[in-house]
LOMARDO-84233 format. One record per residue: x, y, z of N, C-alpha, C, O in turn; residue in one letter. Coordinates in steps of 0.05 Angstrom, whole numbers, plus 5000, padded with zeros to 4 digits. Layout:
XYZXYZXYZXYZA/...
//
This chain:
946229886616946829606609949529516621950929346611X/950129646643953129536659952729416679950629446692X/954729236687954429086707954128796707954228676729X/953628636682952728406679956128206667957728316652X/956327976676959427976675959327626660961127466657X/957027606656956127316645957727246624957827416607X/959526956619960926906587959526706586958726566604X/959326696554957726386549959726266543958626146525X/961826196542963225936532962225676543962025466530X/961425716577959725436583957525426585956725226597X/956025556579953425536566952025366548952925416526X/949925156548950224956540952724776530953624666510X/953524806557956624616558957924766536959724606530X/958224936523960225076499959624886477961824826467X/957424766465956924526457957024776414957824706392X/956324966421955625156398958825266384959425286360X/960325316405963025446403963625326376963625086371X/964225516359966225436334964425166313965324976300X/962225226316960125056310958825166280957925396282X/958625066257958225186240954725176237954024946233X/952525346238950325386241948225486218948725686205X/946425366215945225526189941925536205940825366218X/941125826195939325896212936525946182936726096162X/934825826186933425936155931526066172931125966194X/930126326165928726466181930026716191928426826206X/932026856190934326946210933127266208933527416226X/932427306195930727556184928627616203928227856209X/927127406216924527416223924927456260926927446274X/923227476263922627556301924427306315926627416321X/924427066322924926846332928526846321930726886331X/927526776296930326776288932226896285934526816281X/931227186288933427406293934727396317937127436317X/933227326343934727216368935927056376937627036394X/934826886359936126496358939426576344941526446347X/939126786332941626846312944126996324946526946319X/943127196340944727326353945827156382948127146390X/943727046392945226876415947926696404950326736411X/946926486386948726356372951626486367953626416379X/951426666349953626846349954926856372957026726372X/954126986395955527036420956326676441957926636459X/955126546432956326286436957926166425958425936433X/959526276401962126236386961526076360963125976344X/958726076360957725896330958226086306957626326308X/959126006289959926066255956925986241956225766235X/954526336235952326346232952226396200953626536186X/950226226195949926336175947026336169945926126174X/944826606155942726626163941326576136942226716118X/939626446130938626406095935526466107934326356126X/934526796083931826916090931027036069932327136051X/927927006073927627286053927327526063928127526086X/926227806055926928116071925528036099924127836100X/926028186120924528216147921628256132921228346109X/918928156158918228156144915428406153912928386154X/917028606157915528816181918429116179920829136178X/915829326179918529616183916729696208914329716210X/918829726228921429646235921529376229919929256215X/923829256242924329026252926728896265928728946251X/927028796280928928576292931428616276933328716287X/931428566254933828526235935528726230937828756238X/934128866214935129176213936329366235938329506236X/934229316252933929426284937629386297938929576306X/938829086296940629096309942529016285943828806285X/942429166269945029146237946228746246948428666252X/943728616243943828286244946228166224947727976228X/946228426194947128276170951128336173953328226166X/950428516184954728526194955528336217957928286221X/953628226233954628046252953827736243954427576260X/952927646227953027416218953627416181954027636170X/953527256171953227156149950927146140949726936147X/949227336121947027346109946427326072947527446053X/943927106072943927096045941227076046940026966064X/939827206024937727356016937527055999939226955983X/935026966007933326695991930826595994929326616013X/930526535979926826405985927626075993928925915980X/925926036023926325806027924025516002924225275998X/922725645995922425505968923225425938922325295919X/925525585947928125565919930625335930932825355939X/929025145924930724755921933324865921934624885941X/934424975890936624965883937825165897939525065912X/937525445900938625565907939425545940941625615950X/937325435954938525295984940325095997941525076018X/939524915965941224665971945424805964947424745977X/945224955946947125035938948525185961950925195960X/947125305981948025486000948325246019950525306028X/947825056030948124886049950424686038951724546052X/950724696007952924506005955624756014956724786036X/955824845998957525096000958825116030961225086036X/955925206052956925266085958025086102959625116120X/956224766088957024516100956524546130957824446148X/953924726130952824706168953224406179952724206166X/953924396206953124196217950024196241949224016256X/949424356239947024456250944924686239945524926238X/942424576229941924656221937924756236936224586241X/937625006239935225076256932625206236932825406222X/931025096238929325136216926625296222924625186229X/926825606218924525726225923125976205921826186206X/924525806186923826056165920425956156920325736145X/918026066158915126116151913726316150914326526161X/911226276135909426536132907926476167906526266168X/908126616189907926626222905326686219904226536235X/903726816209901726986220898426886222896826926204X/897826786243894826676232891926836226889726736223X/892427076224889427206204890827256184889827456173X/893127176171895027276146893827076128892927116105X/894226816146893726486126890726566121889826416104X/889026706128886626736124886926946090885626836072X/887427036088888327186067890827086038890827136014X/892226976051894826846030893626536037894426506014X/892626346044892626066043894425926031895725756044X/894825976005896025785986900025815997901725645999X/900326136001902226136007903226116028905626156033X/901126036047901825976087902825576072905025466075X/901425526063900825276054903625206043904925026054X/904725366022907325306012909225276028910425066033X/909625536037911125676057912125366075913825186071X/910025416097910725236110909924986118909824906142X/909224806088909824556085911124536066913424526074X/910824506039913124496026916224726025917724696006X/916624856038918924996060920224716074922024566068X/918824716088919724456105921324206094923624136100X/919024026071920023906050923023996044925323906049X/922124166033925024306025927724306044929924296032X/927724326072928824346086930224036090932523976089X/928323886094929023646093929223446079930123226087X/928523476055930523316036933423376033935023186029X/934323656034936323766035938623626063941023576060X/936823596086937923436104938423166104939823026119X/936923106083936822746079939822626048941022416044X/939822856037941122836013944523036013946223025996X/944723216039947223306038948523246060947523266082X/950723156054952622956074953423226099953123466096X/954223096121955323296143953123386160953823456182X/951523396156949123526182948523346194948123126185X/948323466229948423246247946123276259944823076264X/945023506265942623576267940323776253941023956238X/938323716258936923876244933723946268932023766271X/933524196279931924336289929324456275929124686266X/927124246274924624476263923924576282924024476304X/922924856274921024986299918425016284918325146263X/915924886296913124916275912325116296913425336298X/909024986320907925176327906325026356905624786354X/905825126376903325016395901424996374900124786376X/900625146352897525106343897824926323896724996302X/899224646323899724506301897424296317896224166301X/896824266346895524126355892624016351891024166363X/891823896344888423876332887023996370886823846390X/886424216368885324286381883124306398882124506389X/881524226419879924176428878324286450876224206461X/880324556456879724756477879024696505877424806520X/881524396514881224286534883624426550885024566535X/884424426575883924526597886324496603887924666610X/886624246598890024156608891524076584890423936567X/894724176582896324166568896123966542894723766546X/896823996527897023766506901123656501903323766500X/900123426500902923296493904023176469902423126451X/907123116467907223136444906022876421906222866397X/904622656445903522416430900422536427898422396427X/900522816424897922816419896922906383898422976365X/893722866380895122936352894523146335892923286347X/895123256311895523416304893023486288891123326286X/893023756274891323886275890324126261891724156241X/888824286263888024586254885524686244884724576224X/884124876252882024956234882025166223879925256214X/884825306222885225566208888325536183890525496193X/888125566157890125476148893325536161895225416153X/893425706178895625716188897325466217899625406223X/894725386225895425206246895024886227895924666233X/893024966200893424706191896624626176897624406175X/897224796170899724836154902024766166903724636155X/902224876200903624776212904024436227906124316233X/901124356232900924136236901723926214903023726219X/901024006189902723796163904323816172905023636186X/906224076169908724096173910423826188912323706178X/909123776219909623536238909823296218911823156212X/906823296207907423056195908922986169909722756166X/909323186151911523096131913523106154914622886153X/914823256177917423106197917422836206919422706209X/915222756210915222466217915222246199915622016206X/914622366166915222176151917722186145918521966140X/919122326144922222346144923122256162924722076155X/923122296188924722186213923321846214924821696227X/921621756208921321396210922621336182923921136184X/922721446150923421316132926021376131927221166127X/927321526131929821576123931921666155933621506162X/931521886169932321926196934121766210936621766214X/931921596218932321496237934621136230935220956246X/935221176199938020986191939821116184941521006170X/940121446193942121586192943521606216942821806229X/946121406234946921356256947021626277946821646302X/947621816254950122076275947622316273947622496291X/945722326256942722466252941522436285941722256301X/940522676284939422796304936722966294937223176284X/933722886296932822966275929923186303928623006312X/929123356312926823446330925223516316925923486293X/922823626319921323836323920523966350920323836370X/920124266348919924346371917424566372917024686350X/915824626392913724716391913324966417913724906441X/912825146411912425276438910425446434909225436413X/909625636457907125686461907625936448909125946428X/906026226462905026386449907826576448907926696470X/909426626435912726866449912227106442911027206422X/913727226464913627466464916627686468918427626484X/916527856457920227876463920328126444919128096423X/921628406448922428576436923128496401923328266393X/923228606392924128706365920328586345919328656324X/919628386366916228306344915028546338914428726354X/914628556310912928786294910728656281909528816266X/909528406280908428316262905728366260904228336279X/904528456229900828506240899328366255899128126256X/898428486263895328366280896228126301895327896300X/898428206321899828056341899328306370899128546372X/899328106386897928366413900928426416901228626402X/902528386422904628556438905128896419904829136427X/905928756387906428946366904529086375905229266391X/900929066368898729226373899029466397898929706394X/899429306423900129426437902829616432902229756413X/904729666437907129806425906629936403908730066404X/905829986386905230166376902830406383903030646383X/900830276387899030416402900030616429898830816438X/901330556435902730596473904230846455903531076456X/906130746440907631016438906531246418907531466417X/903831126396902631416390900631516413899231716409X/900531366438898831506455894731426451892731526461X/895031296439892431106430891430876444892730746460X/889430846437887830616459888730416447888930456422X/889330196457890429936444887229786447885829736466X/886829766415884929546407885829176412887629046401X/884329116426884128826441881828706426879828846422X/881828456416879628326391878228056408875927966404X/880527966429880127676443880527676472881027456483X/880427936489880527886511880927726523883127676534X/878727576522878427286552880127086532879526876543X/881327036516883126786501884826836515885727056517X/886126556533888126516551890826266528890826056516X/892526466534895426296522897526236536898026376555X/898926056532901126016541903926166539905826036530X/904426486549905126696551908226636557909226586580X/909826666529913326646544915226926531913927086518X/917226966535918427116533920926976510921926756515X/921627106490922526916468925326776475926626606462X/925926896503929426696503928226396525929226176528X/926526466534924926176541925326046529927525956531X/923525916507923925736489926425706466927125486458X/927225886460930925906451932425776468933725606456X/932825786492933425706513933225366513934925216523X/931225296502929625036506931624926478933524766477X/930225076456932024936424935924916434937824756431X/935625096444939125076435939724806458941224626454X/938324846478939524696502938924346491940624176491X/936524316483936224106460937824056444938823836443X/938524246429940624176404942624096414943123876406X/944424186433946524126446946123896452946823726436X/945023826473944123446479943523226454943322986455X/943323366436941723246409944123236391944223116369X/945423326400949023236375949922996398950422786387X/950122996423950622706440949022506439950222296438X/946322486439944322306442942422356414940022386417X/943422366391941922346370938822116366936822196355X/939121896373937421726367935321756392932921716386X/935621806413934321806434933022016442931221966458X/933622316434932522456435930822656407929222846407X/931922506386929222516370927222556366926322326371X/925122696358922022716357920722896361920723046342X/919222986379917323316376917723386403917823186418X/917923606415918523736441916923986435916724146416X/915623936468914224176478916624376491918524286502X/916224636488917224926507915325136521914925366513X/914325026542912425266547912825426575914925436587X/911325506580911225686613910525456625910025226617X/910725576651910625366678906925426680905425626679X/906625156684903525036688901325246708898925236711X/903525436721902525626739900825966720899026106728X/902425976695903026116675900926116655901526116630X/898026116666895526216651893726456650891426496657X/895326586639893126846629892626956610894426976593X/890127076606888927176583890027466570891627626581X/889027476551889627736531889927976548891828126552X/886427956560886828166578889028256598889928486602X/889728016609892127926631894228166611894928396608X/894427986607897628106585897428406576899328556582X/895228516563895128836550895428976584897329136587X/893828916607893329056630895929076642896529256658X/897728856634900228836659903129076643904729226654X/902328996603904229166587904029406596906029516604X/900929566595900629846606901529946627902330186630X/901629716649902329756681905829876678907030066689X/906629646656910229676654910229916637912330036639X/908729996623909830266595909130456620910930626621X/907530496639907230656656904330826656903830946677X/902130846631900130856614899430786596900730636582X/897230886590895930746571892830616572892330516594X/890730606553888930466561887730266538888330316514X/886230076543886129896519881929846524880529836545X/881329826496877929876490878229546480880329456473X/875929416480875129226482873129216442870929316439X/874529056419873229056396873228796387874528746367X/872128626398871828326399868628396375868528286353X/866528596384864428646369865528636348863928566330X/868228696338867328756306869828506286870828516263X/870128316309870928116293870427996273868027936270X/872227906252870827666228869827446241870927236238X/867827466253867827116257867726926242866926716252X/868526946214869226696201872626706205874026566191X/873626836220876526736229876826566253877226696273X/876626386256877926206277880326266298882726236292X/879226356326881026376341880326226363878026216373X/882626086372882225856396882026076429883126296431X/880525966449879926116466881126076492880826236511X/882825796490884525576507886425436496886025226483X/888725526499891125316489893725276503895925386500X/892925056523896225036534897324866523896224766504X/900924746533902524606531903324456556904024546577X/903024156546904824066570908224106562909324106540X/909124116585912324116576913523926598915823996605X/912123626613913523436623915723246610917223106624X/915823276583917223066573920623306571922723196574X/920523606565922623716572923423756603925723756613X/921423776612922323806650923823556655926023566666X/922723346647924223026658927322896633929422786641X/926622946604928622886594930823076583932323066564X/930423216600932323456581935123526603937523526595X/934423576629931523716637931724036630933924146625X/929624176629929324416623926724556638925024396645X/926324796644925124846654924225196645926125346645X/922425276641921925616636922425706666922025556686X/923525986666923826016692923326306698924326436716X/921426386677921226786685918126706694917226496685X/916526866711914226906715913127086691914627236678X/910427066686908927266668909627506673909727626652X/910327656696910727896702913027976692912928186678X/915627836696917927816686917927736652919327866636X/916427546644915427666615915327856602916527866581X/913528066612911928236609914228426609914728546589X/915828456632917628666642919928706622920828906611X/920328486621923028426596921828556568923228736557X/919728476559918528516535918628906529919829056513X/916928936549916829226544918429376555917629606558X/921229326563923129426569925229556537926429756529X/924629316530924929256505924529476479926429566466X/922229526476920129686463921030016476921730196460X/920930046495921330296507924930396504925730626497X/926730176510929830246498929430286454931130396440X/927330206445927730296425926530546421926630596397X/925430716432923430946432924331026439924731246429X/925730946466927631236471930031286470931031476482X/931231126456933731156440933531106404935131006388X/931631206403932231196367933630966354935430956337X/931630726370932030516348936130456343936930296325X/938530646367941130536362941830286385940830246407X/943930156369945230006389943329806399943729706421X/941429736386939029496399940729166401939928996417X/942829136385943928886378945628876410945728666423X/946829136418948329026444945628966469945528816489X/944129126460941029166488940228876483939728746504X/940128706457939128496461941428276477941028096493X/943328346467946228256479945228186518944827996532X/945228436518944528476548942728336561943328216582X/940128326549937228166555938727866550937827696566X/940127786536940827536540942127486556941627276570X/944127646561945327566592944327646611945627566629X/942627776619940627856647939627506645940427326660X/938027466628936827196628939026976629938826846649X/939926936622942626716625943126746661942826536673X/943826966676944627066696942226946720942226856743X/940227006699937726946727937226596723936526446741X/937626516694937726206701939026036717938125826727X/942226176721943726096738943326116764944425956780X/941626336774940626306793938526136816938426076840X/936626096784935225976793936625676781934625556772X/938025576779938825356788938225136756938124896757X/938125286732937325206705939425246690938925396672X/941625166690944425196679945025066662947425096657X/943524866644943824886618946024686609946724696585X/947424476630951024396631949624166642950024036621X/948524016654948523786671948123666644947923426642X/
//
């Protein structure tokens, strides 16, 4: 891990530095990264979660709770959240705390349902009723989209959606944001209000059930055939500081241009960036070095709903942001299980500086490629 000489102070223009942040989710896959970057961009974190929600995990993995500010809560406890946000007095606040898993909502409904719509609620009345927050970041889902298994990207005037309680859950989600951002929002001058959506991520420390990367990685290192359920289902395949990349660089622009950049944003791979399940398990094995994966699509529930086509357009971040994804699938892929293999073969120590690292390799190659995050 030597050699990389990257500082973020100007990194999204230093817009985070000394920035007081409240992260709900911080426990979880996304937000454990969203959390640690932050940190290293000079923001004052503070993470409101309930336990990780997977052994291993992300959290644990890089001792998350000595480098930020952690408080153990249910984001459906009104009082006890509102009390922690008066208290921290964030001025930014990133919202990704939910039940994630879509054959989970097949099983819990009521509580995918809670979770993450009234979660949300919760989130945002809290934004509407405590003075000092300038922005406020949801992250819902690509599958909030009413779906249609068409071909080319969906945008964000498109509309919403689901046929599995987890993508329906998330699609409310949009829409209780939009009744908030037209009734109340949008007569709050210095309010900065998004939603943000990205495709399928992928990124070290994910443990979560019945998710191909986890599947895969575990399988790989007991030496087992990795069971594949959806083969030919093609997603929109990113690597998790992609779209992190996209929120923070947003948020930053979104404390200057609050009223104007308001509303729902796509984050996805580049339009070049379509491949299937299979794609993905064949290229992980290529990078672990072996491995082989059996084909059990035969013994699916088919009363679970899985989409077989789902992209994102991401023109409205390419032109107003601008922003851009900038790893190829391979480089996805490479990063990911680089990832997985530094925890196997180092016993699970020191993952918080390795992720350290992976952020600045990626920061390093954005600059390269000419995605600097400052204009």
């Amino acid at each position: 891990m030597e050699g990389l000489e990257v500082t973020m102070e100007d990194v999204f223009r230093g817009y985070y530095k000394k920035k007081r942040v409240l992260v709900t989710g911080h426990t979880g896959f996304k937000g454990g990264w969203l959390s640690i970057w932050l940190k290293e961009l000079g923001a004052d974190v503070v993470g409101y979660s309930l336990d990780p929600p997977s052994e291993p995990n992300l959290f644990d993995s890089t001792n998350l709770s000595s480098k930020i500010q952690h408080v153990h809560g249910d984001i459906l406890d009104f009082e006890c959240m509102t009390k922690v946000t008066q208290e921290f007095r964030p001025e930014i606040i990133f919202h990704l705390a939910a039940q994630a898993l879509v054959r989970h909502s097949y099983e819990n409904p009521k509580l995918t349902f809670d979770t993450n719509v009234m979660g949300t609620v919760n989130v945002l009345e809290i934004v509407r009723t405590v003075s000092g927050i300038r922005s406020i970041i949801v992250i819902t889902s690509d599958k909030c989209y009413e779906n249609r298994e068409q071909v080319w990207g969906y945008k964000e005037s498109d509309p919403m959606g689901g046929d599995d309680p987890y993508s329906a859950s998330k699609g409310a989600a949009e829409l209780v944001f939009r009744g908030y951002l037209r009734s109340f929002f949008r007569h709050q001058e210095s309010l900065g209000a998004v939603t943000v959506r990205a495709g399928n991520v992928i990124g070290g420390g994910d443990w979560g059930k019945d998710r191909v990367v986890p599947d895969c990685m575990r399988a790989l290192h007991d030496k087992e055939p990795i069971k594949v359920r959806n083969p030919l289902a093609v997603r929109p395949w990113q690597h998790v500081l992609e779209p992190l990349s996209g929120y923070l660089w947003l948020g930053a622009r979104l404390g200057e241009n609050p009223k104007q950049l308001s509303g729902g944003w796509n984050f996805g791979p580049a339009d070049t960036v379509t491949n299937s399940v299979r794609d993905l398990v064949g290229e992980i094995i290529n990078e672990w070095g072996s491995g082989e994966w059996v084909d059990v699509s035969d013994t699916n529930d088919h009363r679970l709903h899985e989409a077989s086509w789902l992209r994102l357009s991401c023109d409205k971040a390419h032109v107003a942001l601008p922003w851009s994804a900038i790893l190829s699938f391979n480089e996805n892929v490479r990063m990911t299980t680089k990832w997985y293999k530094y925890f196997y073969d180092y016993s699970n120590t020191n993952m918080y500086q390795f992720c350290l690292h992976q952020i600045r390799e990626y920061t390093e190659l954005a600059k390269k490629r000419e995605q600097l995050w400052s204009v």
